[in-house]
N, C-alpha and C positions, 0 to 999 in steps of 0.2 A: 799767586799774586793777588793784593789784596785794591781798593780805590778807597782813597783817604781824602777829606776836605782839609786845606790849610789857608795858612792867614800868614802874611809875613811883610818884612819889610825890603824894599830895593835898595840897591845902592846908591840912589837920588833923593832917598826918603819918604818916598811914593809907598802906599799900600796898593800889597798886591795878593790875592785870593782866588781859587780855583779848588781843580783834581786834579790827582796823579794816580800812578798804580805803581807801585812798589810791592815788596815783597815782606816790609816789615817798616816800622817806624821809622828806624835808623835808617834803610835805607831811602827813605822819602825825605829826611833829612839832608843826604848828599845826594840827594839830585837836586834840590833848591838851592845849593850851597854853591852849587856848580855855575848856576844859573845866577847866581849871585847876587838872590831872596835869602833874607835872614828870617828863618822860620819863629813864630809868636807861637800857635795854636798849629798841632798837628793830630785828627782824627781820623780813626779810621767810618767810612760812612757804613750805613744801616742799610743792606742792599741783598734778597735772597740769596743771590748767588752767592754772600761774604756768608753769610749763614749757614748755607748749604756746603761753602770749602771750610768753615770752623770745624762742621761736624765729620767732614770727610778727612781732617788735618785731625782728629783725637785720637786714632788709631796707634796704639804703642807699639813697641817690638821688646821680639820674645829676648830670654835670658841668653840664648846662644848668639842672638845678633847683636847684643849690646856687649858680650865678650869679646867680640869680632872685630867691634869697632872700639875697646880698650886695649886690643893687644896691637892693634894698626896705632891708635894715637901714641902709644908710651913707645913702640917701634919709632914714629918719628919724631919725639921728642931725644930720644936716647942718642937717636942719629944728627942733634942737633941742630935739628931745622928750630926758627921762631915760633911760637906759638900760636900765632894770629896764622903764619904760612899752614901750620898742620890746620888747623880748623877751617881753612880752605880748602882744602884738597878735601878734606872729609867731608867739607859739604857738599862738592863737586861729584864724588862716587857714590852721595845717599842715593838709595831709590824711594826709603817711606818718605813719603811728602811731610807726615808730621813731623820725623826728627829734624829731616832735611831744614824745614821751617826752623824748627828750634836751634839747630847748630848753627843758623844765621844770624837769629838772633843773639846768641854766644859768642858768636864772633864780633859782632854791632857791639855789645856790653863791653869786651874786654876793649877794644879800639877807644873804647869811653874810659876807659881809666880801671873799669871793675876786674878783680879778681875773678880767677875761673871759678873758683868754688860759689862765690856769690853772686858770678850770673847763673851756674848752675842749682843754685837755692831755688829762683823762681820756677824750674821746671822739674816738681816734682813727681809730674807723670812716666818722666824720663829717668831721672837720677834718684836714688833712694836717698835715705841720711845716712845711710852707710856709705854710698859713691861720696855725697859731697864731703863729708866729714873725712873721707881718707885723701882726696884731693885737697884740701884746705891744708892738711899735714904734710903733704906733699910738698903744696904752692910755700908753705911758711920752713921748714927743714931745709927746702933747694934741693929734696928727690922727688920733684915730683914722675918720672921717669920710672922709678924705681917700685914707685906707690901704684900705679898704674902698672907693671908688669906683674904686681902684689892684686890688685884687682882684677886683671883676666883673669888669671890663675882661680880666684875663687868663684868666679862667673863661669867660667868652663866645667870644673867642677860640680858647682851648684846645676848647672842646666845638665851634666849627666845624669846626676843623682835622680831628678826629676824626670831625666828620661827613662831611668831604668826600673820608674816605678810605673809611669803610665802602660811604659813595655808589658810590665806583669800584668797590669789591669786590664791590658786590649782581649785577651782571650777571652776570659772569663764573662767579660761585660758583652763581648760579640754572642758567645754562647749562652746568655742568660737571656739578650733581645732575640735571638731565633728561636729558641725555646718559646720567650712567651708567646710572641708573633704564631707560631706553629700551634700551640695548645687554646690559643684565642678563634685560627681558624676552624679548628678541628669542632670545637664548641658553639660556634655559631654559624657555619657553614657546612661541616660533611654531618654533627649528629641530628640536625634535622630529616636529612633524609634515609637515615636509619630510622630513626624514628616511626617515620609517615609507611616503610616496608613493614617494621615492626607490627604497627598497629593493623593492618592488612591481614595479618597472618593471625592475629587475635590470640596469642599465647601469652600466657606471664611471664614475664621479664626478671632476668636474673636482679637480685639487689644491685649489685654492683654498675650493672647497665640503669637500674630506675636513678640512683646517685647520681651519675655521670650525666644521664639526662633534666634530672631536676636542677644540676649546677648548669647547663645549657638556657633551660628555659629562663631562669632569673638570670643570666649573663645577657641573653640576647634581649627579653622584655625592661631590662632597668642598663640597658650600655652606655646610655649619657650620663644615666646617676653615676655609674662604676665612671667614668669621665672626668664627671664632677668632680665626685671623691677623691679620685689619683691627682687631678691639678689641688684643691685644697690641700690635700696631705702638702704635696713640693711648696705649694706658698707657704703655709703652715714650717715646715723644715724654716725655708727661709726665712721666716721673719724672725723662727723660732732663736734661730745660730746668731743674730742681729744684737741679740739679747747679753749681758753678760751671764749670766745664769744659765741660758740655752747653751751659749757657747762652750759653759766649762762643763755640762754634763755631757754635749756630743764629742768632746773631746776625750773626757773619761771613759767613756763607753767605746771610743774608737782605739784607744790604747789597750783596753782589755778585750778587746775582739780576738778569737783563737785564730793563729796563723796571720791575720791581719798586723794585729795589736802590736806584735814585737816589731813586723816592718816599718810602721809609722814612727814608733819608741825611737829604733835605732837611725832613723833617715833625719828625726829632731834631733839628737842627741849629735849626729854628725856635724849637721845644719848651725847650731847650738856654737859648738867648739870652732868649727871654720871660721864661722862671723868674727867671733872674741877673738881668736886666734891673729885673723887679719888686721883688725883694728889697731888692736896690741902693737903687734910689730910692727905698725904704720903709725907710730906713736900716739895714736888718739887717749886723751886722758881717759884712767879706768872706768869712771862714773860716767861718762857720753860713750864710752864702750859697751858699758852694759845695757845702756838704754837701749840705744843701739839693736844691739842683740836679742834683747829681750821683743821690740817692734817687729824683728825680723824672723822669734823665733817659728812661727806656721803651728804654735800650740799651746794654748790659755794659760794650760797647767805648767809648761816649759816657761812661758811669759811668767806667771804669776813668782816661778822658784827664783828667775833670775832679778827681780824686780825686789824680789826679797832681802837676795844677793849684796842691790846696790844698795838697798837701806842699811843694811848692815854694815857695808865698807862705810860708808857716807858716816856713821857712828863709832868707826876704831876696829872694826870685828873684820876678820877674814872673809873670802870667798868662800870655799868649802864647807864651814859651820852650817850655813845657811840653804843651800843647795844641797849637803846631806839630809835637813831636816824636810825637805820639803819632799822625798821620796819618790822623786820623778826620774832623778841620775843614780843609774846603779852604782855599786861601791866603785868600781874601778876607777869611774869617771871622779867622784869625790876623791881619792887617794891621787892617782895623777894631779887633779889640782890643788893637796895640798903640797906633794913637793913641788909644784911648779911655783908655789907661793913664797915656799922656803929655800928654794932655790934661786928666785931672781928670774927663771926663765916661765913663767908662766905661758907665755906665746907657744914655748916651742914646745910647751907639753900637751897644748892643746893642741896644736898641731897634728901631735903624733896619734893622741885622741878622734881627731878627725879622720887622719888616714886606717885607724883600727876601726872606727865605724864604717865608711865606706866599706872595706872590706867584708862587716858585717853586714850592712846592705846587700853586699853582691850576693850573698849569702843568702839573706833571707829572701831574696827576690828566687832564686834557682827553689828555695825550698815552699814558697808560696804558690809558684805556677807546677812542681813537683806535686804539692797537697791539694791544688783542686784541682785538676786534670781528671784524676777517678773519682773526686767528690762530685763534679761537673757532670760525668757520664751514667752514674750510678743516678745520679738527681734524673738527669735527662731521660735514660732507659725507663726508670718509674715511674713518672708521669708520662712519658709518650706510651710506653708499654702497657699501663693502667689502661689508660684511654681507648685503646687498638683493643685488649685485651676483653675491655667493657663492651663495646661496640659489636665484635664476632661472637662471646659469650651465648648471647641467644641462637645464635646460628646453627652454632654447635651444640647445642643442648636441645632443639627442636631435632635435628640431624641423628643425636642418641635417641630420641622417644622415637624416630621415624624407623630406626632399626631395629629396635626393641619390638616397635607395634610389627611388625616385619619382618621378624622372626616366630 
């Protein structure tokens, strides 16, 4: 709930002016309306608390809750209920306060006259151009029911796809921060006091053990610079990728990463076809499909081929031409979409293109957490090993001459 100053007129002709608290404009509207104030001026007032729920109201939801809540809406469209009746109910079982908020105001727009797809234009923190653009095909065809069970379907999808990449990533990334966390202690905490027995004992020190202690002493004497340096580099990164130039080299460099490379490839490549695929047979025109597609492809180089794509249609030239040349879709993916070109059914070859990625997803995710598992343990054993190894070295080698003298 938000407090809004207004100005309006009575039904005597009297000016009349105050606060209320409503939950959105529209609603601050029918409650004057009620009261049987014809609203002039309606603001919302400047007040920390209104500042303080703006920014507690920006919070998005994820790609599986927004599926959730398209396969509940086209559920009860199908079923028949009114439009305004669903987006009741929907707003009634939100729990994010941001959507929640917004589907009220969705609901306020369409009661105004507006189309769902053109209240849903204003919130595009919520809706992509792909949601409103297949709902507007929807609202103007008379499926919108249909377009909507068309849209789960690639939002479920998409948020598996996504899930089963972070899946592969949570090992590796748990096992790289215990690693360093563990080899940070080891260096700034246990080689110290080898060190200080070390030096007691007054003997030469294996190389190996003087290395391990020389990366100790500049670790522990320069730790805020090492600090420094690690936040620089990540801003750095950041602003780097912000860049168009940064962006299409970290994306080059991430497509050809060994073991990595081919996952991302084949996860766009999926990502890629679903979008188009969808659009397509939600009759959105080819040229605001590809745009489309290409906003939503998650990779510069995959942007840049299909951007290509639409210049080329938008000139008389085919799909495939272009998307061949650009050396991002391997052959298969070009050859599918030239008979889907000369077939008439382009949708449903992309389609099929989608479901044979995914499958290669599943694939490269089993073969990616298969390939570092022992590259993870062999790295790990190495450096812990090294380090252990450096550490007792002198131990053991004072222990030999004490035998030796001793015999």
């Amino acid at each position: 709930m938000a407090v809004f100053v207004f100005k309006g007129v009575k039904s005597d002709g009297s000016e009349e002016s105050g606060e209320l608290t409503a939950s959105s404009i529209q609603d601050a509207k029918l409650q004057l309306r009620s009261k049987k104030i014809t609203p002039i001026s309606i603001k919302r007032k400047d007040t920390l608390y209104n500042r303080m729920k703006e920014v507690q109201l920006t919070t998005g939801i994820g790609t599986k809750e927004m599926a959730a809540f398209t396969r509940q809406f086209a559920t009860m469209i199908n079923a028949g209920l009114p439009l305004m009746r669903c987006l009741e109910i929907l707003t009634e079982q939100e729990t994010n306060p941001g959507f929640k908020k917004t589907l009220k105001e969705l609901a306020g727009d369409v009661e105004g006259g507006t189309t769902l797809a053109e209240a849903m234009r204003k919130h595009k923190r919520f809706f992509t151009d792909l949601y409103v653009n297949m709902v507007e095909a929807g609202e103007k065809g008379g499926a919108l029911d249909t377009i909507l069970q068309r849209l789960a379907v690639y939002l479920e999808k998409s948020a598996a796809l996504a899930a089963k990449i972070r899946g592969a990533m949570i090992y590796p990334t748990m096992i790289t921060i215990v690693t360093i966390i563990a080899v940070a202690t080891i260096l700034v905490f246990v080689l110290p006091t080898f060190k200080s027995m070390f030096e007691g004992l007054g003997a030469d020190l294996p190389l190996p053990t003087q290395v391990v202690m020389a990366i100790s002493n500049v670790l522990r004497g320069n730790f805020i610079l090492f600090l420094i340096i690690i936040a620089a580099m990540i801003v750095g990164y950041k602003l780097g990728v912000r860049t168009k130039q940064g962006l299409k080299i970290k994306d080059t460099v991430t497509l050809h990463v060994p073991v990595f490379g081919p996952l991302v490839r084949k996860s766009s490549i999926a990502r890629f076809s679903r979008t188009l695929s969808t659009l397509l047979s939600s009759g959105v025109a080819i040229l605001d499909s590809l745009e489309i597609t290409a906003k939503t492809s998650g990779n510069s180089l995959v942007e840049q081929a299909v951007y290509a794509a639409r210049t080329s249609i938008s000139e008389g030239e085919d799909i495939s031409g272009p998307l061949g040349r650009e050396k991002v879709f391997p052959p298969m993916v070009i050859q599918m979409v030239r008979i889907g070109e000369q077939s008439g059914q382009l949708d449903v070859m992309l389609s099929k293109v989608a479901d044979f990625f995914d499958q290669e997803v599943d694939q490269a995710v089993e073969n990616l957490t298969a390939a570092l598992e022992p590259i993870i343990m062999i790295v790990l054993g190495v450096v812990i090993g090294g380090l252990v190894v450096a550490m007792y070295l002198p131990i053991f080698t004072m222990a030999s001459t004490f035998m030796e003298h001793a015999g």
